[in-house]
PALUM-337257 format. One record per residue (C-alpha): residue number from 1; x, y negated, z. Coordinates in nm, 4 decimals. Layout:
BEGIN
MARVEX   num          x          y          z
MARVEX   NUM          X          Y          Z
...
//
This chain:
BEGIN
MARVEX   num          x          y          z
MARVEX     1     2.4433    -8.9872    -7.5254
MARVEX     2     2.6343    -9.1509    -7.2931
MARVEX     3     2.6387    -9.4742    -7.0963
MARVEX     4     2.8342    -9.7615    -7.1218
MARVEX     5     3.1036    -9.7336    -6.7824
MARVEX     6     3.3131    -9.9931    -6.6513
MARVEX     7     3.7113    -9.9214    -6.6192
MARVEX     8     3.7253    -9.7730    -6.3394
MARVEX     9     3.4624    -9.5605    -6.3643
MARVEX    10     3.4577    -9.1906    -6.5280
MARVEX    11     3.2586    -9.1770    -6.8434
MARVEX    12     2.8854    -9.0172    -6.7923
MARVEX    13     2.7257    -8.7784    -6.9507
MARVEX    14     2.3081    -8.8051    -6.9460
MARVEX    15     2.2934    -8.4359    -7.0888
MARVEX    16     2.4740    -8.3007    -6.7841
MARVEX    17     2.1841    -8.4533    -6.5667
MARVEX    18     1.9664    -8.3181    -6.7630
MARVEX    19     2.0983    -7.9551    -6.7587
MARVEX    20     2.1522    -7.9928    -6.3889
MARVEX    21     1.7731    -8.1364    -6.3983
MARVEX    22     1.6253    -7.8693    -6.5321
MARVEX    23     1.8560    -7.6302    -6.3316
MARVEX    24     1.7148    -7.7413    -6.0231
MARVEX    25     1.3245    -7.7311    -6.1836
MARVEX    26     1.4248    -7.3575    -6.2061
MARVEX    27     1.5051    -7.3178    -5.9028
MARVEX    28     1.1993    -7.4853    -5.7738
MARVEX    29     0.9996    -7.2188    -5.9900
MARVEX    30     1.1735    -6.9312    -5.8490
MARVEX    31     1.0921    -6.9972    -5.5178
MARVEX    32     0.7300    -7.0755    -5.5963
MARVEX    33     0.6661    -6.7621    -5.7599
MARVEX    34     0.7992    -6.5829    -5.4106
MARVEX    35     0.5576    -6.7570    -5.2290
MARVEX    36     0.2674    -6.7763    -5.4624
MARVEX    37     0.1030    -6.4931    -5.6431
MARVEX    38     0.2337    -6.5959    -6.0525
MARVEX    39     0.0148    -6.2788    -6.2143
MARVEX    40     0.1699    -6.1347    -6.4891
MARVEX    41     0.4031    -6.4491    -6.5456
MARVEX    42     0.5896    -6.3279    -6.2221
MARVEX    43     0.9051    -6.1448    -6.4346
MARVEX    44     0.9456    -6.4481    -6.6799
MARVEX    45     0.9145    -6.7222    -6.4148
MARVEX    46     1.1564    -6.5108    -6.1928
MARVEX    47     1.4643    -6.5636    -6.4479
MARVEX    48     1.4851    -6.9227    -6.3228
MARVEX    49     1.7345    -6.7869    -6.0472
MARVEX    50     1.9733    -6.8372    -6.2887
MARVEX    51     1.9028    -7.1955    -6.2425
MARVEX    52     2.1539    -7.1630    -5.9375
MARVEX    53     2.4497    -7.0365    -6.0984
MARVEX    54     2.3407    -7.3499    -6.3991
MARVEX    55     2.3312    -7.5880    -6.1289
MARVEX    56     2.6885    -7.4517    -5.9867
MARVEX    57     2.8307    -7.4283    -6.3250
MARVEX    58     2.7529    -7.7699    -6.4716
MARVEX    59     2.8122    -7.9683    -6.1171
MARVEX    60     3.1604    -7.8164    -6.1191
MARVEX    61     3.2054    -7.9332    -6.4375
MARVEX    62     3.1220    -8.2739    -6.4288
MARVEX    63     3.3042    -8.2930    -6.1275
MARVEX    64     3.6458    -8.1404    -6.3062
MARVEX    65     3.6132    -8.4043    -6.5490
MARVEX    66     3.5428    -8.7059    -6.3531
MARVEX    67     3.8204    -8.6231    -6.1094
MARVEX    68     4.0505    -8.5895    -6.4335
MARVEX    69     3.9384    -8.8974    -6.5582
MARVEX    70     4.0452    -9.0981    -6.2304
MARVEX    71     4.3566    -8.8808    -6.1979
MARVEX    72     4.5447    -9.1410    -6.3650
MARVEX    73     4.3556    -9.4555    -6.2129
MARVEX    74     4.3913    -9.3779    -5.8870
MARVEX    75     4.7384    -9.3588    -5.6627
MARVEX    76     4.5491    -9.0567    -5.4066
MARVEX    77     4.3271    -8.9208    -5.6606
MARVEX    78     4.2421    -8.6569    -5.4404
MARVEX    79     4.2128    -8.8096    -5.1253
MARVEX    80     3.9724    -9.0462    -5.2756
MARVEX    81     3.7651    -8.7701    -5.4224
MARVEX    82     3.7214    -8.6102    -5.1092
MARVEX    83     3.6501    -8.9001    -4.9294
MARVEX    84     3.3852    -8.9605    -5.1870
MARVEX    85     3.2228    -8.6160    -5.1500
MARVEX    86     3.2560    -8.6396    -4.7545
MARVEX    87     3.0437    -8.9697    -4.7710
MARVEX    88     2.7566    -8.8648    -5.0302
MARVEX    89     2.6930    -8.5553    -4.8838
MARVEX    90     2.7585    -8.5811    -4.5211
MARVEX    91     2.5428    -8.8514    -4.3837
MARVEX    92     2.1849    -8.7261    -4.5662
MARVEX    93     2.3178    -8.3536    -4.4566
MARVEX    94     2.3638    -8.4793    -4.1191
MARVEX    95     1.9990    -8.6295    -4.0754
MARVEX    96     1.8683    -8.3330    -4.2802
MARVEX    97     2.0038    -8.1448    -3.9822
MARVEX    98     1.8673    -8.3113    -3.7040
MARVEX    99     1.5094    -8.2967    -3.8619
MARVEX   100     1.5421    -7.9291    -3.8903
MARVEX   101     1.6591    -7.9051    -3.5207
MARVEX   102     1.3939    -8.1500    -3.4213
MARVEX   103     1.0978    -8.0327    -3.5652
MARVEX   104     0.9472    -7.8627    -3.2804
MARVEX   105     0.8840    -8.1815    -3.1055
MARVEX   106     0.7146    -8.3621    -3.4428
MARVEX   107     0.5046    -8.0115    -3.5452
MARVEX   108     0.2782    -7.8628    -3.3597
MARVEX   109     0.2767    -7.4908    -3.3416
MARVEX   110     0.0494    -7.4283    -3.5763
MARVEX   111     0.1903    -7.7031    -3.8272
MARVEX   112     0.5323    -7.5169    -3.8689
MARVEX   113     0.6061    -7.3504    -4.1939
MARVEX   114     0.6028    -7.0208    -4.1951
MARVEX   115     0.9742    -6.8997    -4.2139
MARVEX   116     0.9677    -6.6280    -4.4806
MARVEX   117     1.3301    -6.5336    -4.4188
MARVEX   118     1.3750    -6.5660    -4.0279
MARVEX   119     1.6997    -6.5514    -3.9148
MARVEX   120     1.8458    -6.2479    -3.7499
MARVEX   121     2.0355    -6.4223    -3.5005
MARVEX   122     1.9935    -6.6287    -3.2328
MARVEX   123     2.0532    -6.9917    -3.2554
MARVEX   124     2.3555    -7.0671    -3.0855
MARVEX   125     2.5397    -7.4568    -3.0035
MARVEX   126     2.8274    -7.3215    -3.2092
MARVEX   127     2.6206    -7.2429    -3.4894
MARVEX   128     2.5276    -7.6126    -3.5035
MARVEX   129     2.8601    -7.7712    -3.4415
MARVEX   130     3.0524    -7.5065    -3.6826
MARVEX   131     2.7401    -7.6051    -3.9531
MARVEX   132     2.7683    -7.9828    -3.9030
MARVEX   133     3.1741    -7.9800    -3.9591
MARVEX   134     3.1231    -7.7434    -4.2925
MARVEX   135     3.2743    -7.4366    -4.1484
MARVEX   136     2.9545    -7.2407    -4.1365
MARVEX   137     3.0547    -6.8988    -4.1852
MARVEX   138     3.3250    -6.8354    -3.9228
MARVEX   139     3.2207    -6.5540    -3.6975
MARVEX   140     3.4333    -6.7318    -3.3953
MARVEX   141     3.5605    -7.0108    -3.3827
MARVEX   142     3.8069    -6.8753    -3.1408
MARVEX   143     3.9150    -6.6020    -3.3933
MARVEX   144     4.1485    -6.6433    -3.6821
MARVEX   145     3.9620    -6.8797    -3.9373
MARVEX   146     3.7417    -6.6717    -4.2422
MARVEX   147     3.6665    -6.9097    -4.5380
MARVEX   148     3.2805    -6.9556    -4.6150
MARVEX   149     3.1621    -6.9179    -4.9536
MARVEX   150     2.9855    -7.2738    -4.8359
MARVEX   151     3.2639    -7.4443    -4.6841
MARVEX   152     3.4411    -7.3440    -4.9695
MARVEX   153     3.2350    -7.4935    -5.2105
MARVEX   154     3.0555    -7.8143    -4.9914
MARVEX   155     3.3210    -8.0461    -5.1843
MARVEX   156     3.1169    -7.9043    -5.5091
MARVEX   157     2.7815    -7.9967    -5.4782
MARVEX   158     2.6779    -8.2447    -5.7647
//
């Protein structure tokens, strides 16, 4: 099925939602079952991982099309598209951020989650600032530049 769009807008298509929907229930299940004890369900529940690579797969898709679609709308087709990522995913990423760094002084000790995979590093300002900008994954920023599998793909996320 798929919705009525106006001109300039790509067509939609409700069963990519819902395979990105239930990619993301998949995921949700997977990390459950590492937390919780599933029983003998454990193995089956488990295969949601692949709910990840759906999630990738399908959101890079979509994407694809609706930038092909506006290719011949728009003068700076790309410009515009990464304008358009920058803005949806930046500002709630952003706040997301400084909730995460700011949670010691709204939790008390003995409210903060339990970190099941604690980082191996100390926490350092350039972490931050290198995380912020979307270039997580340089080991210097002083040193020639080495692409992040997430900087790489930030522009990607659905």
């Amino acid at each position: 099925m798929t919705l009525p769009v106006r001109a300039s807008e790509p067509q939609h298509f409700a069963f990519l939602d819902a395979l990105r929907g239930l990619a993301a229930l998949a995921v949700v299940v997977v990390h459950t079952v590492q937390n919780f004890n599933a029983g003998s369900l454990t193995p089956l529940l488990g295969l949601g991982a692949a709910g990840v690579q759906l999630f990738y797969i399908v959101s890079a898709y979509s994407l694809c099309l609706s930038f092909n679609q506006r290719r011949s709308s728009e003068p700076h087709a790309m410009r515009s598209y990464l304008v358009r990522r920058l803005f949806r995913i930046a500002p709630l990423f952003w706040v997301a951020m400084a909730l995460y760094l700011l949670r010691p002084l709204y939790l008390a000790d003995s409210a903060t989650p339990v970190d099941v995979h604690p980082p191996t590093w100390d926490l350092m300002p350039w972490h931050v600032l290198s995380t912020l900008l979307f270039v997580n994954g340089c080991y210097c920023l002083f040193c020639w530049p080495m692409p992040s599998r997430h900087a790489a793909r930030w522009c990607w996320w659905g």
